[in-house]
Backbone as numpy.savetxt, mean C-alpha at the origin, in Angstrom:
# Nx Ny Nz CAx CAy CAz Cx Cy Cz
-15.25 14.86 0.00 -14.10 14.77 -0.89 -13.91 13.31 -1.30
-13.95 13.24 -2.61 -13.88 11.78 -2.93 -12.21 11.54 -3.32
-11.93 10.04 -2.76 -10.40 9.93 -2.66 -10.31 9.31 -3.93
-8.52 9.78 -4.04 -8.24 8.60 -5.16 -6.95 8.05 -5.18
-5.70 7.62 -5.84 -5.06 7.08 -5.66 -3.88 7.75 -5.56
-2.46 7.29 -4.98 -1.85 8.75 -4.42 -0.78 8.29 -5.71
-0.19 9.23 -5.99 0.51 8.86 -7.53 1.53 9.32 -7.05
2.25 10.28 -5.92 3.42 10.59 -5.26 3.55 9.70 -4.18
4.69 7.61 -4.84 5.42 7.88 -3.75 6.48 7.42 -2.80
6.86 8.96 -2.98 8.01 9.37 -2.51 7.82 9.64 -1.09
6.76 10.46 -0.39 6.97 10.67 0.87 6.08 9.78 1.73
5.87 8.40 1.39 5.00 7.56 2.30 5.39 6.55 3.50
6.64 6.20 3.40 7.14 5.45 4.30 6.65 6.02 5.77
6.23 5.15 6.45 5.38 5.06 7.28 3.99 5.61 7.52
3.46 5.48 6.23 2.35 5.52 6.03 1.58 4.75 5.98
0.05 4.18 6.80 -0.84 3.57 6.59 -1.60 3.77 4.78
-1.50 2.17 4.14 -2.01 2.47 2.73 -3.17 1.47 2.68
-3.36 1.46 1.50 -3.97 -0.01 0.98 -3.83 0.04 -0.59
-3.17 -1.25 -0.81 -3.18 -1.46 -2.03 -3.43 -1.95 -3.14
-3.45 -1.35 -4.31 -4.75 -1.90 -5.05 -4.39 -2.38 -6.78
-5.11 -3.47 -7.06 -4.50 -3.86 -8.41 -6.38 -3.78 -9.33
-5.71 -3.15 -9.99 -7.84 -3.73 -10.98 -9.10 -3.56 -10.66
-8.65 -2.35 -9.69 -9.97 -2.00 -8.92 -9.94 -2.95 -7.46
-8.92 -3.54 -7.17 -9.14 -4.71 -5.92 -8.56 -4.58 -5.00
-8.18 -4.65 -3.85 -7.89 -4.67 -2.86 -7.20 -5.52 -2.66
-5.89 -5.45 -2.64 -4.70 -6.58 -2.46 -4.16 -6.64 -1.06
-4.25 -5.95 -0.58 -3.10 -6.09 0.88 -3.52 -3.94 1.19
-3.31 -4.66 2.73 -3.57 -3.35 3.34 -2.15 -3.17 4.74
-1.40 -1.91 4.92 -0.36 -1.79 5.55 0.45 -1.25 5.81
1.79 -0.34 6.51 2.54 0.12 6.32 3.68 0.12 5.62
3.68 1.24 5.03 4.88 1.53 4.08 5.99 1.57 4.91
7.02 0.24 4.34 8.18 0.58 5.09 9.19 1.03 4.31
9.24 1.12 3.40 10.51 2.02 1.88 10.21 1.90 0.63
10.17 3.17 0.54 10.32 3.37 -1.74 11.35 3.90 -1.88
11.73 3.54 -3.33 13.07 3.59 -3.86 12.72 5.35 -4.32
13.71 5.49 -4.68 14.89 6.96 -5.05 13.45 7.06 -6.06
13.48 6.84 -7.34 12.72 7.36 -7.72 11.17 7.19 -8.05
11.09 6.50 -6.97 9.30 6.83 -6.02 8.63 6.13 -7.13
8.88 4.72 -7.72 8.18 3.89 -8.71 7.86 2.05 -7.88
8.93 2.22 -6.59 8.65 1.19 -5.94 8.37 0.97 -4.96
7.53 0.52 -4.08 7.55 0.22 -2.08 7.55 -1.21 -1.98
7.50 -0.80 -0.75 7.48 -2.15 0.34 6.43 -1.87 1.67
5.68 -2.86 1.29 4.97 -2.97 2.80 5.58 -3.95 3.88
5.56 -3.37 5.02 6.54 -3.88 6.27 5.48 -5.21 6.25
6.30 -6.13 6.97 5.55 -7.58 7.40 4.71 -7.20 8.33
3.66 -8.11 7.97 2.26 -7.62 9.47 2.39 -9.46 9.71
2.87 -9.83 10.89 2.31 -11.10 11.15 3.36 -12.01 10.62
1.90 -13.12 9.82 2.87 -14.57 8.93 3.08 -13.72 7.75
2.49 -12.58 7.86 2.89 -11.89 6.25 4.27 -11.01 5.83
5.05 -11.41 5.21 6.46 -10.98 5.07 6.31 -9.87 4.27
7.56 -8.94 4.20 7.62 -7.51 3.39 6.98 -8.22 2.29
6.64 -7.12 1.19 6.52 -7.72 0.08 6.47 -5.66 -0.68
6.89 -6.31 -2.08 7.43 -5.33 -3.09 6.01 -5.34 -3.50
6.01 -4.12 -4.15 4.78 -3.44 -5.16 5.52 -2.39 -6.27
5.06 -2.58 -7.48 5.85 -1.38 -8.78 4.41 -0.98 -9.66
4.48 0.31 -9.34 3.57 1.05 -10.33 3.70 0.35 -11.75
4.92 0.07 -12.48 4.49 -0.77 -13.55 3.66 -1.66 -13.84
3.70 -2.69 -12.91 2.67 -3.53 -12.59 1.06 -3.44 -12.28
0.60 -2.39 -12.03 -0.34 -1.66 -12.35 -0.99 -1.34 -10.71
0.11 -1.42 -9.98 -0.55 -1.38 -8.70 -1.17 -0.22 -7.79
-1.85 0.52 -7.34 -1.98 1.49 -6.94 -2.08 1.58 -5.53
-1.78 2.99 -4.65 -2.06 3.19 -3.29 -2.96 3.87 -3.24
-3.75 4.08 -2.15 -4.42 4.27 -1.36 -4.55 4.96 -0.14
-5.06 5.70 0.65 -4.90 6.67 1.79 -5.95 5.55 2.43
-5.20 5.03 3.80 -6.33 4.63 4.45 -5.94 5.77 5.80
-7.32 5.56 6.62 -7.38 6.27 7.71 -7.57 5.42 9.06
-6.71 5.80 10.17 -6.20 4.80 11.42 -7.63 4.87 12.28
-8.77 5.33 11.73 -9.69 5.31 12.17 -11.12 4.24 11.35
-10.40 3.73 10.03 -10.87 2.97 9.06 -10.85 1.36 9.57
-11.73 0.54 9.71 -10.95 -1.14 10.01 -10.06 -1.19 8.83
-8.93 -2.16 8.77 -8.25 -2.48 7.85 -8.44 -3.71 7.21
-8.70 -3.43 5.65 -9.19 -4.61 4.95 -8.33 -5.55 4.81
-8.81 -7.03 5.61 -8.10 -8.28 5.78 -6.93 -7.82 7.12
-7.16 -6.99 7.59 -6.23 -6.83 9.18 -4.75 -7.01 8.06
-4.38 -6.19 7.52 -2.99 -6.12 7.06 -2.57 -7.23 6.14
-3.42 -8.12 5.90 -3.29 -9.39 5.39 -3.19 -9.50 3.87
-2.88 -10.09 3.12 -3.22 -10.00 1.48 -5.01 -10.65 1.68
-5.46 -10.17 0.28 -7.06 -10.04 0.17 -7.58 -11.13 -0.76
-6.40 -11.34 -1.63 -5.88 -11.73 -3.15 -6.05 -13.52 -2.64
């Protein structure tokens, strides 16, 4: 099954993601809240790395990672 990008979201908070701008790999991490109508998140701080916002406007996309996957840049931005 080839993956692709999750376009619902609404039910991810505490979900392992990775996220992606241009085909790239920006930051990999848990979802710690999207807004009401599921156009914005937040990945929880991993580390020296603080929450930080992401908006589908911006062209950003998620990702399904799996807790069995290494995580690209250990939760870190990639960027």
């Amino acid at each position: 099954m080839t993956e692709s990008p999750l376009e619902s979201w609404d039910l991810l908070p505490g979900t392992l993601v990775e996220i992606r701008r241009s085909g790239r790999a920006v930051r990999t991490g848990r979802v710690d809240a999207v807004t009401v109508n599921a156009d914005v998140l937040w990945l929880s701080a991993n580390g020296s790395h603080p929450r930080r916002l992401f908006e589908k406007a911006e062209g950003y996309e998620v990702w399904p990672r799996r807790r069995t996957e290494p995580s690209a840049g250990g939760g870190q931005p990639l960027a």
